[in-house]
C-alpha positions as CSV (number, residue, x, y, z in Angstrom):
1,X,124.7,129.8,132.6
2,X,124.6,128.6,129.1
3,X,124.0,124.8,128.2
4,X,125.8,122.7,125.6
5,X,123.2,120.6,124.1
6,X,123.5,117.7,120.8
7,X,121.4,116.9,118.4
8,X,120.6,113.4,117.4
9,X,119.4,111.4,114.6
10,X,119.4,108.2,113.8
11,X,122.7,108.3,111.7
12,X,124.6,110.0,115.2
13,X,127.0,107.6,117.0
14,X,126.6,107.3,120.9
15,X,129.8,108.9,121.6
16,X,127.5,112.0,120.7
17,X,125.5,111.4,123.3
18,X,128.4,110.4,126.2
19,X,130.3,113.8,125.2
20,X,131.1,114.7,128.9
21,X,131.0,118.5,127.6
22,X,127.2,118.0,126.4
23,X,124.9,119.1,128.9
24,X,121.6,118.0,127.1
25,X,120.5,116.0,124.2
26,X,118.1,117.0,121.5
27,X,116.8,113.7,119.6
28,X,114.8,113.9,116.4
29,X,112.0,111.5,116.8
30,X,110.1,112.1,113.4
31,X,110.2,113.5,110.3
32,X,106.7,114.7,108.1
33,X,103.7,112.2,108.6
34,X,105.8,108.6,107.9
35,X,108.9,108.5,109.6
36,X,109.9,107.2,113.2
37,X,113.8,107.8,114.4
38,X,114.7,103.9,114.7
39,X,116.6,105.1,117.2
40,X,114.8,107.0,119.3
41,X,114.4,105.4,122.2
42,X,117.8,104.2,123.0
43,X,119.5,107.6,122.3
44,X,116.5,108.8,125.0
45,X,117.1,105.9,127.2
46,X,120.9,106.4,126.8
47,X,120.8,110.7,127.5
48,X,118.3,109.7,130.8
49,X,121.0,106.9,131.9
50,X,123.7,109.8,131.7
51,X,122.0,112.4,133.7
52,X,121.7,114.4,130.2
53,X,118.6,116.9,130.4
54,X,116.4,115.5,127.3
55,X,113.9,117.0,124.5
56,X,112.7,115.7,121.4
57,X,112.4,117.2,118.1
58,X,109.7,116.9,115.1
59,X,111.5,117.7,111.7
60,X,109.6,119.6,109.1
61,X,108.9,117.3,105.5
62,X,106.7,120.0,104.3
63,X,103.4,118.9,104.5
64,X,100.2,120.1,106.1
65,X,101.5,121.7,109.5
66,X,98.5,119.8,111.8
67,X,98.9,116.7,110.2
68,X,102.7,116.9,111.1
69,X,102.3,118.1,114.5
70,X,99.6,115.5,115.6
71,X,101.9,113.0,114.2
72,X,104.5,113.8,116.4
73,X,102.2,114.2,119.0
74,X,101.2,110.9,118.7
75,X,104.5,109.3,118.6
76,X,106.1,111.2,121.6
77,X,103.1,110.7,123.5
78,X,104.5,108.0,125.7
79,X,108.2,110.4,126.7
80,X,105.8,112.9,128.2
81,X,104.4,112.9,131.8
């Protein structure tokens, strides 16, 4: 069965996220070791109040891989459990 599944950042509208085709939602949360999607949490919150199935994304500046990593770590920390 395949799944049709959106990617968000902050710059997508919400009617991304209500697309009743759109099976899951993707959500870039950060970005190298400085930037935070301002809108993270509402396109989460919004996916989970629409039965969407839900994963976050860490996009690649460049910089030292661990540093990146554990920064996403850190700031997704709370979405997991």
């Amino acid at each position: 069965m395949a799944l049709y599944t959106v990617d968000v950042y902050s710059g997508s509208s919400d009617s991304i996220i209500q697309d009743s085709h759109a099976d899951g939602v993707i959500v870039k949360a950060t970005q190298g070791t400085s930037y935070v999607n301002p809108c993270c949490n509402h396109q989460w919150d919004l996916a989970g109040q629409l039965g969407k199935l839900r994963g976050l994304y860490h996009y690649a500046g460049g910089g030292n891989p661990e540093s990146e990593a554990q920064y996403f770590i850190n700031n997704i920390k709370n979405y997991v459990g």
